[in-house]
PLY file of the C-alpha trace (Angstrom):
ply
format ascii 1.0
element vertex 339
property float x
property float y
property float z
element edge 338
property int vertex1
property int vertex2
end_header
0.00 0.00 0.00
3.28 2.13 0.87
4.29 1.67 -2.56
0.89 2.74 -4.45
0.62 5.66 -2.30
4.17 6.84 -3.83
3.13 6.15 -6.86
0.05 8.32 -6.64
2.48 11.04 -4.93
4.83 10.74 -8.12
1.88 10.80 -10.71
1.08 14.50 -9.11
4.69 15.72 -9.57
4.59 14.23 -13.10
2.03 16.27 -14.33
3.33 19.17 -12.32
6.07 18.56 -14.42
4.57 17.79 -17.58
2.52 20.98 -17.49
5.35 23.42 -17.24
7.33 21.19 -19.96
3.93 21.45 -22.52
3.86 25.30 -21.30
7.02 26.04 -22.28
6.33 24.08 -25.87
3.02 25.88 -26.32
4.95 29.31 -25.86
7.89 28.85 -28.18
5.38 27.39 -30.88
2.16 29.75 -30.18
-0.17 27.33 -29.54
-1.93 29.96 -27.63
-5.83 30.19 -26.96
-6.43 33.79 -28.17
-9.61 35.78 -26.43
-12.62 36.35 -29.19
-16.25 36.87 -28.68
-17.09 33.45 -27.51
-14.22 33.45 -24.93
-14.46 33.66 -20.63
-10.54 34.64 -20.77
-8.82 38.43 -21.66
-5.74 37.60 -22.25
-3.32 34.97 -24.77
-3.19 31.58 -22.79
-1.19 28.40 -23.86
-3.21 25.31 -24.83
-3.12 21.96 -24.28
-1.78 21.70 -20.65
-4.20 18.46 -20.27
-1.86 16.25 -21.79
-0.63 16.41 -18.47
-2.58 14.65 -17.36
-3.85 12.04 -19.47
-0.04 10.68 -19.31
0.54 10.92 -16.14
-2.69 8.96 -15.31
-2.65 6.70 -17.84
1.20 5.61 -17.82
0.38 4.81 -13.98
-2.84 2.88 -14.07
-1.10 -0.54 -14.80
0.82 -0.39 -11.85
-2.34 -0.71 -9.51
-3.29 -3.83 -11.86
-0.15 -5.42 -11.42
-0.99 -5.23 -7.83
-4.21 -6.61 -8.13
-5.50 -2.82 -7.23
-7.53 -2.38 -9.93
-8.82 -5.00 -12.59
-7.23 -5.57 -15.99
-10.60 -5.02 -17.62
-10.61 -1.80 -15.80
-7.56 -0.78 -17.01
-8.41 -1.55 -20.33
-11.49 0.41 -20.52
-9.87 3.83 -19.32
-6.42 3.14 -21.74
-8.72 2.46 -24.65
-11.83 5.31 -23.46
-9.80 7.76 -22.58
-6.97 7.55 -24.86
-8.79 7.93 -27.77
-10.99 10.57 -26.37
-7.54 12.46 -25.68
-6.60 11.79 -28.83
-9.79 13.17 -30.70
-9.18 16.32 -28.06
-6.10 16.56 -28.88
-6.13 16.49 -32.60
-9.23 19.00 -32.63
-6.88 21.37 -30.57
-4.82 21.27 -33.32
-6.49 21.76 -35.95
-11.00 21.86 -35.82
-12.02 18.18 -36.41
-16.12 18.03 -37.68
-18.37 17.80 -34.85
-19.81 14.79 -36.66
-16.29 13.08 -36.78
-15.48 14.02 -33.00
-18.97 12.81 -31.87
-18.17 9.55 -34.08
-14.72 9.11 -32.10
-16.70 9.92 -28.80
-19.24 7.00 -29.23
-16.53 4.47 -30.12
-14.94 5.13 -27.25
-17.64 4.75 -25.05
-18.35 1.38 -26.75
-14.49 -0.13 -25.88
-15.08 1.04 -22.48
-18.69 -0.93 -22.26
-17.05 -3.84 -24.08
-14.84 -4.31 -20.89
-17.40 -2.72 -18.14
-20.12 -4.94 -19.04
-22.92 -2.56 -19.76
-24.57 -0.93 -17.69
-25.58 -2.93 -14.55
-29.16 -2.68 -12.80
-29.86 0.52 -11.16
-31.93 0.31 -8.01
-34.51 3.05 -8.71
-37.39 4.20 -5.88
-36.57 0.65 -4.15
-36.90 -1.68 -7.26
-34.30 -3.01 -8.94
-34.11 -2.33 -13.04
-32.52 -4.11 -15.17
-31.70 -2.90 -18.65
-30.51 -5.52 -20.24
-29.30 -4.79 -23.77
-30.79 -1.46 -23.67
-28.15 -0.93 -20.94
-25.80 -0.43 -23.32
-27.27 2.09 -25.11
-28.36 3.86 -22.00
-24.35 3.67 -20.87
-23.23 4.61 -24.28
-24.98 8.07 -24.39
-24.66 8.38 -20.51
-20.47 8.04 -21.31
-20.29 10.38 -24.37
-22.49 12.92 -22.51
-20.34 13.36 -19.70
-17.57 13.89 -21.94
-19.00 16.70 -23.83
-20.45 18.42 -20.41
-16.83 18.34 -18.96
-15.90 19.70 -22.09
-18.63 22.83 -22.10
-17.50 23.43 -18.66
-13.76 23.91 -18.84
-14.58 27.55 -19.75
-12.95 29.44 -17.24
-9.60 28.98 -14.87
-9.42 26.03 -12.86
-13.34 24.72 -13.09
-12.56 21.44 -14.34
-9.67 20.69 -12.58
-11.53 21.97 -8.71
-14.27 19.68 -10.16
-12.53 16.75 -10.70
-10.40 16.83 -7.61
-13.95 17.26 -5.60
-15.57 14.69 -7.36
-12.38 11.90 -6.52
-12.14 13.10 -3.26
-15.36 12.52 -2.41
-15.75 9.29 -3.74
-12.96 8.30 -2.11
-13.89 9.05 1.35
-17.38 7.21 0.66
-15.58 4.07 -1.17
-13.53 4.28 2.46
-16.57 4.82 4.84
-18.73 2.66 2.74
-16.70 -0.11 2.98
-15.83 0.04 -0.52
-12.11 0.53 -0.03
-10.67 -1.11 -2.72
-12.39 0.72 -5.40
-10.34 3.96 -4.22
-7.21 3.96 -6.21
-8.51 4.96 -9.53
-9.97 8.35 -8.47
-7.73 8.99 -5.90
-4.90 8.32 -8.76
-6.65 10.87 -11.10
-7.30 13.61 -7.91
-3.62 13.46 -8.29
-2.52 13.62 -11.25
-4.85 16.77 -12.15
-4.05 18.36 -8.71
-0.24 18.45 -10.25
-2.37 20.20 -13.37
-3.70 22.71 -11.19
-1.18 24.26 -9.68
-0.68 25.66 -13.65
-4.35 26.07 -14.15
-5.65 27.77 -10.54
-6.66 31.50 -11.28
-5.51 32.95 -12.93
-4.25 30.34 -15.16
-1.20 30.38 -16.71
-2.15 27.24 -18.77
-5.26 25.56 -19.96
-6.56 22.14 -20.19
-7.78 22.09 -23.77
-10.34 18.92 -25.30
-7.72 16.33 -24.73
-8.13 17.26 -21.22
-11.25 18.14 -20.17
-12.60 14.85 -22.61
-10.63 12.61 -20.92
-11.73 13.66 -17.39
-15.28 13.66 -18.29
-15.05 9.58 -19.93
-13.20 8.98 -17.38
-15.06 9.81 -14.31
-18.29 8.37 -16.38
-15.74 4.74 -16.44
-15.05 5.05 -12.95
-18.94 5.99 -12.04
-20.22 2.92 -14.43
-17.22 0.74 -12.31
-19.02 2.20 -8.85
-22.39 0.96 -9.87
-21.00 -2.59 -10.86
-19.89 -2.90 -7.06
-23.03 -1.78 -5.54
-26.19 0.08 -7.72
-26.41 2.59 -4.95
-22.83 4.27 -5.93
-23.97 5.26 -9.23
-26.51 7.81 -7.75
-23.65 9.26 -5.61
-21.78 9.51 -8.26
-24.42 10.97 -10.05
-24.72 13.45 -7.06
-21.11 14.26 -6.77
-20.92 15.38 -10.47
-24.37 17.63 -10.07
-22.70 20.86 -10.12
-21.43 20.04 -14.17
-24.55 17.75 -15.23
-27.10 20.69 -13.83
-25.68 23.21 -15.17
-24.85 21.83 -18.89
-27.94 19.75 -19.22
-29.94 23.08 -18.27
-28.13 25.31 -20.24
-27.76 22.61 -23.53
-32.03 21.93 -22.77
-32.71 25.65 -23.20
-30.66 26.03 -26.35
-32.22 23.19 -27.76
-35.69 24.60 -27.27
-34.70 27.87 -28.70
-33.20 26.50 -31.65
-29.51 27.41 -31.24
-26.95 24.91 -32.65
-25.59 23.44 -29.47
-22.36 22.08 -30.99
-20.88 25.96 -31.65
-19.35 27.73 -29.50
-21.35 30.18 -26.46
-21.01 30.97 -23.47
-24.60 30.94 -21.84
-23.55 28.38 -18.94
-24.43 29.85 -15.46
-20.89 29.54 -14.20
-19.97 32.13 -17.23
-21.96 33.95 -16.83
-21.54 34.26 -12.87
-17.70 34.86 -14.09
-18.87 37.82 -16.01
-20.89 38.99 -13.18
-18.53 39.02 -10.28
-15.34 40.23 -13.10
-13.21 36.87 -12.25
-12.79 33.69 -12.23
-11.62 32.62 -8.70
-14.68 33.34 -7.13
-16.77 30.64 -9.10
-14.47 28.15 -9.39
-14.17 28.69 -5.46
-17.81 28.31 -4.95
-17.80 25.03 -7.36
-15.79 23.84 -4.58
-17.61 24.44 -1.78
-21.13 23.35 -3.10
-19.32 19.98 -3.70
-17.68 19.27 -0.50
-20.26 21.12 1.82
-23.59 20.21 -0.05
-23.21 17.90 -2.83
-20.58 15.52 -1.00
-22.34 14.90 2.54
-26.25 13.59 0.43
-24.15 11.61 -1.30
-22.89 9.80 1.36
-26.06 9.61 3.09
-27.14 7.54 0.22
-24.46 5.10 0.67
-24.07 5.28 4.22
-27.62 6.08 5.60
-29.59 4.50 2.55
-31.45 7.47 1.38
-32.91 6.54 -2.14
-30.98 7.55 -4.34
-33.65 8.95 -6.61
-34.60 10.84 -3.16
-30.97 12.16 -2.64
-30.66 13.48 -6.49
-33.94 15.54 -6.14
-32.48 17.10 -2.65
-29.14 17.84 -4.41
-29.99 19.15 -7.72
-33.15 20.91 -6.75
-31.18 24.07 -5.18
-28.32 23.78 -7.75
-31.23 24.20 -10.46
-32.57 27.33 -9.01
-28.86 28.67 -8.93
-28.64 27.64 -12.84
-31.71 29.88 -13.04
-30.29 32.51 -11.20
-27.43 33.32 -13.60
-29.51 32.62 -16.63
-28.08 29.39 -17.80
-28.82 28.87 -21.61
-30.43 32.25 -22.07
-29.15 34.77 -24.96
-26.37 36.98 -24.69
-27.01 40.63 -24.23
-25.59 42.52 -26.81
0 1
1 2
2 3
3 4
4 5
5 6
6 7
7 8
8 9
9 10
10 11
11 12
12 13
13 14
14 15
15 16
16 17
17 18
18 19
19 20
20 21
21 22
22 23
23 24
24 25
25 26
26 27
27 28
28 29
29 30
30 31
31 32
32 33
33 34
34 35
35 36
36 37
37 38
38 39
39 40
40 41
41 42
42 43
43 44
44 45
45 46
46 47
47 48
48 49
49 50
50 51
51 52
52 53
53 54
54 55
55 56
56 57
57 58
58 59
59 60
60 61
61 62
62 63
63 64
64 65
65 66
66 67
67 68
68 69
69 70
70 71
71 72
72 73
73 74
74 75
75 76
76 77
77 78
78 79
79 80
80 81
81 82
82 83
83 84
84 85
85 86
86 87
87 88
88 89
89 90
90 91
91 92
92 93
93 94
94 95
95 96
96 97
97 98
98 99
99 100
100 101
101 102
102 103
103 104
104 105
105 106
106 107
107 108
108 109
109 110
110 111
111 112
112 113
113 114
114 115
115 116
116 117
117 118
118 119
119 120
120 121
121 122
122 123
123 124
124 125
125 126
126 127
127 128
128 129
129 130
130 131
131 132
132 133
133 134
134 135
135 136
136 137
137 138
138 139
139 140
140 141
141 142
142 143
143 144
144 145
145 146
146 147
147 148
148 149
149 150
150 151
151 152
152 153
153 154
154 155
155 156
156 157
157 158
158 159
159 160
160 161
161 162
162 163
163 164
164 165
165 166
166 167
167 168
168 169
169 170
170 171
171 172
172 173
173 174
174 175
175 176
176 177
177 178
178 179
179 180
180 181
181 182
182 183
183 184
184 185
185 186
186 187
187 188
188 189
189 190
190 191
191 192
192 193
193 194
194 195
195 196
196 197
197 198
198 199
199 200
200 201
201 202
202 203
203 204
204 205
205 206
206 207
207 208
208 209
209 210
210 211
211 212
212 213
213 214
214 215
215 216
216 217
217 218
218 219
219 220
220 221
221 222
222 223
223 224
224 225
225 226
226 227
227 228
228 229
229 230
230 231
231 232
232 233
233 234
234 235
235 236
236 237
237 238
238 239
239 240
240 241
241 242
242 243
243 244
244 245
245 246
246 247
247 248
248 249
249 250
250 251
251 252
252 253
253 254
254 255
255 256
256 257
257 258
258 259
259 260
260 261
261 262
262 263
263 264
264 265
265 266
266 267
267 268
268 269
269 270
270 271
271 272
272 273
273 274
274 275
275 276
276 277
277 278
278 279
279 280
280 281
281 282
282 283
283 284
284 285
285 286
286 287
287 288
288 289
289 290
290 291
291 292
292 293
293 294
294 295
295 296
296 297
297 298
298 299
299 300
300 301
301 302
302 303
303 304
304 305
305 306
306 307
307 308
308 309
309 310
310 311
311 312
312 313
313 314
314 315
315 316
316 317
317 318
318 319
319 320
320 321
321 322
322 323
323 324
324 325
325 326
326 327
327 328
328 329
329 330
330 331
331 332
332 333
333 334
334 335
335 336
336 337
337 338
């Protein structure tokens, strides 16, 4: 265990590491993000820093399998889902790849990863127990490449994604640990790490940012790890689901709203609440701040009264998403710009 818990500890200096190395590359070749009318950022920011930590993450995982701490299959499923997501991201950083060929990369990803999940296992739901069967995997399929492209609408402004992500492990962690559920903890704790190196580049004001390979690799990946939760016990998915609310409120709201106003949801805006909130206040640290908090002093304790004190989990999303939905409303997720 001595020796796993280094090797988390190294992954988070490797992509401490990595990010300044990529930084440096991104300056002397211009591969900057450059501020335009869809932007959340004023000034010329290096792209790309996620590469981070996709490599530092993914060159690590197969040392917890050799150890019997996570499953081959596992490890298969984020190598192959998130690699190739990374890839698509970073490729489209690079140069714009078609929405229609990203989305066609997205959903054979999501497929590799069900190959070696399983599908989508049965969900308890108000106190029954459902099982899809092979409709599971369609249900998983659009679940995984949906929480891709949320993480990916919100990495909009410094350190969001990364503050989410970190919560999100962390919290999972400590209810895989209270729960009894101990040995499912070295995959998120492993990726708290290696984007917590990736922060200390990315906190606001960022010096780097993430970029698609990133934030599309987080977003697959947390759905792999959420789908591997559910596997071990149905309950976990729904405090999974409740750890993520902050992201999946706000970008389900905001892409809902679009949608019924007609607006072609795969170009660029920025209607979600937390940019607008940004534009608001006049910074970033503020929001990403208060991300933060609503996940380890709201969204993190229902979730673990789900697991720990068997709320329903249907029961525990309604009490967590209910005030996050009135905040969405608040600062006007999905509405129009004003000119």
């Amino acid at each position: 265990m001595v020796f796993l818990f280094f090797v988390a500890l190294t992954v988070a200096v490797a992509a401490l590491c990595l990010t300044w190395v990529l930084r440096r590359y991104a300056l002397a070749r211009s591969l900057m993000d450059v501020p335009n009318a869809r932007s959340s950022h004023s000034v010329p920011t290096p792209r790309g820093g996620g590469v981070a930590i996709v490599v530092s993450f993914l060159v690590a995982v197969p040392f917890f399998a050799a150890t019997s701490s996570l499953s081959w299959d596992m490890v298969w499923a984020i190598l192959g889902a998130g690699g190739a997501t990374a890839i698509v991201g970073f490729l489209d950083d690079q140069g714009h790849i078609a929405a229609r060929w990203r989305l066609l990369g997205h959903f054979c990803a999501a497929a590799w990863a069900l190959c070696w999940l399983g599908g989508l296992p049965a969900i308890s739901l108000l106190g029954f127990t459902l099982d899809l069967g092979w409709f599971g995997y369609v249900v998983a399929a659009l679940y995984l490449v949906w929480m891709l492209n949320l993480y990916n609408f919100m990495d909009g402004i410094d350190g969001i994604a990364s503050v989410e992500a970190i919560c999100v492990c962390s919290g999972a962690c400590l209810i895989y640990w209270y729960g009894g559920f101990d040995t499912l903890i070295w995959a998120p704790l492993l990726l708290a790490m290696a984007v917590a190196g990736f922060l200390y580049w990315n906190f606001p004001p960022a010096s780097i940012f993430m970029g698609d390979a990133g934030s599309g690799f987080l977003g697959i990946t947390l759905a792999v790890l959420s789908l591997q939760a559910a596997w071990a016990a149905p309950h976990l998915l729904w405090a999974w689901l409740i750890l993520l609310g902050v992201f999946i409120v706000d970008a389900t709201l905001t892409l809902v709203r679009r949608l019924l106003r007609g607006d072609k949801v795969y170009e660029a805006h920025r209607s979600h609440a937390y940019q607008f909130a940004s534009r608001e206040i006049g910074r970033h640290l503020p929001v990403t701040v208060v991300v933060g908090a609503i996940n380890l002093f709201w969204l993190l304790p229902i979730a673990m009264c789900v697991v720990l004190l068997k709320l329903d989990g249907v029961v525990g999303i309604v009490i967590a998403y209910a005030p996050l939905v009135v905040l969405a409303l608040r600062f006007r997720a999905g509405e129009l710009e004003k000119s």
